[in-house]
C-alpha positions in Angstrom: 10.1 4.5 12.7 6.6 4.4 13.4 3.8 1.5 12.9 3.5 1.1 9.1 6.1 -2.0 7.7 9.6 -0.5 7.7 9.6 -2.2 4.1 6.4 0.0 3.1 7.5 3.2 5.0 11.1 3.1 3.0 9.3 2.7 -0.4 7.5 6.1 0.1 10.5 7.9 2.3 12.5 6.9 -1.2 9.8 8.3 -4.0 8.8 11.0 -1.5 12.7 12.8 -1.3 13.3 11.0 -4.5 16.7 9.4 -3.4 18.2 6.6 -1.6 20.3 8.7 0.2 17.5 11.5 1.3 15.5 8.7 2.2 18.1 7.0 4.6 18.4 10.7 6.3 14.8 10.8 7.0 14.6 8.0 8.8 18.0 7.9 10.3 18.8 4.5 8.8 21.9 4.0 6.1 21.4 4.0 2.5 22.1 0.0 2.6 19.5 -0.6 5.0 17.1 1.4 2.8 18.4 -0.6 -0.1 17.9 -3.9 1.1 14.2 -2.5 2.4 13.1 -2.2 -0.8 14.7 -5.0 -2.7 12.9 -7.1 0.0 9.7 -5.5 -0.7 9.9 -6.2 -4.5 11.0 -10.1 -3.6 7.6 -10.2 -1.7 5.7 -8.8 -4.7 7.8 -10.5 -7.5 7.7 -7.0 -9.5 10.7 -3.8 -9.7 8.8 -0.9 -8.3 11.3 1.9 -8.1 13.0 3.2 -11.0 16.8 3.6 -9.8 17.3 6.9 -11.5 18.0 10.3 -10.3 15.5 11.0 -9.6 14.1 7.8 -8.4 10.2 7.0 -9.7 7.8 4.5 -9.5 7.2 2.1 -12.4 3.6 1.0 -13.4 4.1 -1.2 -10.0 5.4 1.2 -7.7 2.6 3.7 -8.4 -0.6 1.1 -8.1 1.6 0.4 -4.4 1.7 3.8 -3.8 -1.7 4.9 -4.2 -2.3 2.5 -1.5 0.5 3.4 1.0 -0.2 7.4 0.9 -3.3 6.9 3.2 -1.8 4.3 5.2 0.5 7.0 5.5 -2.2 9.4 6.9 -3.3 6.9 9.3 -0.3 6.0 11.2 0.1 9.8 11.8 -3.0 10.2 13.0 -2.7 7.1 15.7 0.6 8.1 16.5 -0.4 11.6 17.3 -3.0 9.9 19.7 0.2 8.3 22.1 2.7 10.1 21.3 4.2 13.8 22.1 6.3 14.6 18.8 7.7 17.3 20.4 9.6 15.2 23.0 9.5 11.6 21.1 12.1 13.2 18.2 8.8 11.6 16.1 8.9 13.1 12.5 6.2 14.8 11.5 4.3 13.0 8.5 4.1 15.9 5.2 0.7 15.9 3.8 0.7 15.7 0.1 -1.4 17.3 -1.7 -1.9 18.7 -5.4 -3.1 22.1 -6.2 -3.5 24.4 -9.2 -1.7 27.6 -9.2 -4.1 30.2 -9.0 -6.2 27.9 -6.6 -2.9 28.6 -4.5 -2.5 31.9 -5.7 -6.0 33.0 -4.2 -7.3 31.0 -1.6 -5.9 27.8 -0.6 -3.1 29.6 1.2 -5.3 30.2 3.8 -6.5 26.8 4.5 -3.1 25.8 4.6 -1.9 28.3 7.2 -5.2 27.5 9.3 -4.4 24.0 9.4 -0.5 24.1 10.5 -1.2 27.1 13.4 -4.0 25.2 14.4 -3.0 21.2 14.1 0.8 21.3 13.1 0.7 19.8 9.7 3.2 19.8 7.3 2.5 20.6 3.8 4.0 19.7 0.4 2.1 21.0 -2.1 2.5 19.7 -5.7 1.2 22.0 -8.4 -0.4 21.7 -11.9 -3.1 21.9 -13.7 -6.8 21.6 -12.8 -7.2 19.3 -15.7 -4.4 17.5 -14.3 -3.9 17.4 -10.9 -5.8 14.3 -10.2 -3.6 12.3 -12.0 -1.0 12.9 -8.9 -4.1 11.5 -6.6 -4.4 8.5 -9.2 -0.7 7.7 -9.1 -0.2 8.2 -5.3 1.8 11.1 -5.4 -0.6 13.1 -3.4 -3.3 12.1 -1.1 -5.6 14.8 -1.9 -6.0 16.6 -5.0 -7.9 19.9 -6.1 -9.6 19.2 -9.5 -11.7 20.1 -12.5 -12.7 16.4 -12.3 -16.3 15.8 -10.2 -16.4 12.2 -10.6 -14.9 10.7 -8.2 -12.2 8.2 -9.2 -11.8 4.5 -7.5 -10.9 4.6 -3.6 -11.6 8.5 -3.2 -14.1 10.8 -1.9 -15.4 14.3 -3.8 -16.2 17.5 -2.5 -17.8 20.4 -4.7 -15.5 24.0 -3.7 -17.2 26.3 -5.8 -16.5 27.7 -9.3 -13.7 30.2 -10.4 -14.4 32.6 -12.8 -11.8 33.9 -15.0 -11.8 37.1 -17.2 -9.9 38.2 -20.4 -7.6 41.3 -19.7 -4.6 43.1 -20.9 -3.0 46.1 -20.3 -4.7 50.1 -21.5 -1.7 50.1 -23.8 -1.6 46.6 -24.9 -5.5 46.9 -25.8 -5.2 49.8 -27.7 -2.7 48.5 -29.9 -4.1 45.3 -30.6 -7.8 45.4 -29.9 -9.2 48.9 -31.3 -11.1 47.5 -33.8 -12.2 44.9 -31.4 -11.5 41.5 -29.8 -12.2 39.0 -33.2 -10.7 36.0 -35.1 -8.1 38.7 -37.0 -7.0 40.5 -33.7 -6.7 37.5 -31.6 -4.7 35.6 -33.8 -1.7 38.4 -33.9 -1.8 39.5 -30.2 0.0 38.2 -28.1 -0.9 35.6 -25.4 0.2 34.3 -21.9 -0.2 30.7 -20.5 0.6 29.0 -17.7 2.5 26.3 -19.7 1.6 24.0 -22.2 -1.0 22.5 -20.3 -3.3 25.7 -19.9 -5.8 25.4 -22.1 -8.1 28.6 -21.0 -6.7 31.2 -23.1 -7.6 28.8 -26.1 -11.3 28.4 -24.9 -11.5 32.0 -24.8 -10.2 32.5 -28.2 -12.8 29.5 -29.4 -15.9 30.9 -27.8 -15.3 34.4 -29.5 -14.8 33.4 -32.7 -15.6 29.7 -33.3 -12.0 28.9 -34.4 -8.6 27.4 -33.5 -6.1 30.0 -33.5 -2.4 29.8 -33.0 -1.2 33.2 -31.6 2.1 34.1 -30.5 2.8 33.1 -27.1 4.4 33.2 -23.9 4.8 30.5 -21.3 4.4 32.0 -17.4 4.1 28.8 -15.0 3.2 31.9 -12.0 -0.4 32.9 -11.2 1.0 36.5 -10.0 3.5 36.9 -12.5 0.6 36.5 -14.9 -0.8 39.8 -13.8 2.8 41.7 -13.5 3.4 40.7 -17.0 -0.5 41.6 -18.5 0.3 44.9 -16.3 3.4 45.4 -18.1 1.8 44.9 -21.9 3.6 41.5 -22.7 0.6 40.0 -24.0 -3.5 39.4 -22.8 -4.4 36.1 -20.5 -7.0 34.7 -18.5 -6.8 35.3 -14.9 -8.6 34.5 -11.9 -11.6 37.6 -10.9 -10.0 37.7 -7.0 -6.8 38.8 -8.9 -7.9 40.8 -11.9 -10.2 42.9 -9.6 -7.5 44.9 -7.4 -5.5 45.5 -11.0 -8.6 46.9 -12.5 -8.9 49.0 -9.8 -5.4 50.0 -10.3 -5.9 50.7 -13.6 -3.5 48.5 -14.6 -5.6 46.0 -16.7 -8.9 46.3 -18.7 -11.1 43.9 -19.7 -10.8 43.2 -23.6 -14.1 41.5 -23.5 -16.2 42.2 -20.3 -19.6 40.0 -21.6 -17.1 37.0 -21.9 -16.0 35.0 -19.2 -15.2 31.3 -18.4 -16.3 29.0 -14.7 -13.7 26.5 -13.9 -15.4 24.6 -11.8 -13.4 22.8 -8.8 -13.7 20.0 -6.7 -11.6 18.1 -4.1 -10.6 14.4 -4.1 -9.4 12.7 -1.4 -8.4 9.0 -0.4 -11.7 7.8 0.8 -10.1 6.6 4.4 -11.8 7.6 7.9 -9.6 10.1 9.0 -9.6 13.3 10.8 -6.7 14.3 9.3 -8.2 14.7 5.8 -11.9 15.8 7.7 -10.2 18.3 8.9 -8.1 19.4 5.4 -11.3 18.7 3.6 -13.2 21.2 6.2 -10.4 23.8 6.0 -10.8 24.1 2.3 -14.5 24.2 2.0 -14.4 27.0 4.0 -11.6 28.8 2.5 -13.1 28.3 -1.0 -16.4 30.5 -0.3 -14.0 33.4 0.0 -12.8 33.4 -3.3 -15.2 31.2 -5.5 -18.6 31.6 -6.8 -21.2 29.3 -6.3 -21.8 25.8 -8.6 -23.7 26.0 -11.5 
């Protein structure tokens, strides 16, 4: 069961597998006893802190609580780990939660990732979104870790700078020559069409303001996959902004071109991190930093 409260320890098991039931089955208990776990816990603190829907969430509550448990989380494992043999205890392995953006994923973090669980054993669940987003998931308690946009740091966490990625315009021979032989301006760009990520992804729109000044509204297709991005710009559905470390093997293919080579944009990225002494998250935050100078360019 481990160290942490069993009250505490069922209030994440429930939001992490986002059930009662999956919950109970993690820690080998019944559904009642998980039940009466967490009505117990919100007796203590006089407020409701899981939503009982499918799935179950945390209200306003539940996710100041969380933010607070997920590194408490972190630190039991790690203690654990120092008197116990998981291997031949039966004692789960704690999943590290962490939120990444998709071409961060795409490109480099991978990597880091894989480094860690050969070397240390670590589980992963990896959230993704945004870089404009993904610290909200570290300010709710979703994650404990989160790779940003964001340098300041917020309350209770630590920052790291990674580096910068640089992302480039491109769209296929046949796509350009269609759309962009009398160049890449306000009239052009506002009839070709465009890929984003979802409706978050704001880079395409950046682009289309620093070449021409304005806010444009051109057709567009929703992707939510950093690779499928560049099968679908190969295969002349529309132009998007991509990553360099993925638009430089399709130019080199002859797949792409770049519609407007002097343009470009830095995202620059950081990673947050529940400010707790661990070596856990020294070693994650290690990993990464050396993963990232593969793949980004240095901070402005």
């Amino acid at each position: 069961m481990g160290l942490l409260h069993p009250q505490l320890t069922a209030f994440a098991a429930v939001l992490e597998e986002a059930s009662f039931e999956a919950a109970a089955r993690r820690l080998s208990v019944t559904p009642s006893a998980i039940s009466q776990r967490i009505k117990a816990l919100e007796d203590r603190l006089g407020q409701v802190l899981i939503i009982r829907q499918t799935p179950c969430r945390p209200t306003p509550a539940g996710k100041k609580l969380l933010h607070r448990v997920k590194p408490m989380l972190a630190l039991e494992t790690e203690a654990l780990k120092d008197f116990m043999d998981a291997s031949t205890t039966g004692l789960p392995l704690q999943r590290i939660t962490l939120a990444v953006n998709d071409d961060s994923l795409a490109t480099w973090v991978m990597a880091a990732l894989a480094e860690l669980h050969e070397q240390c054993g670590f589980l992963f669940e990896i959230i993704v979104d945004d870089q404009d987003y993904s610290l909200a998931l570290l300010r709710d308690g979703k994650a404990i870790g989160a790779i940003t946009a964001e340098s300041s740091a917020i309350q209770g966490c630590n920052v790291h700078a990674l580096g910068t990625m640089r992302y480039m315009a491109v769209a296929s021979p046949r796509f350009a020559a269609r759309y962009f032989s009398h160049g890449v301006d306000a009239a052009s760009l506002a009839t070709a069409p465009m890929l984003a990520f979802n409706r978050k992804d704001e880079l395409q729109t950046r682009f289309i303001h620093t070449v021409t000044g304005s806010e444009l509204t051109p057709p567009t297709h929703y992707l939510p996959t950093s690779i499928g991005f560049m099968d679908a710009t190969a295969r002349g559905m529309g132009w998007c902004m991509a990553p360099d470390s993925l638009v430089n093997p399709a130019l080199k293919q002859g797949n792409v071109q770049l519609i407007k080579p002097e343009v470009w944009l830095d995202v620059p990225l950081y990673w947050q991190h529940a400010a707790v002494r661990s070596s856990i998250l020294a070693r994650i935050t290690r990993a990464l930093m050396t993963a990232s100078k593969t793949m980004l360019h240095g901070m402005p």
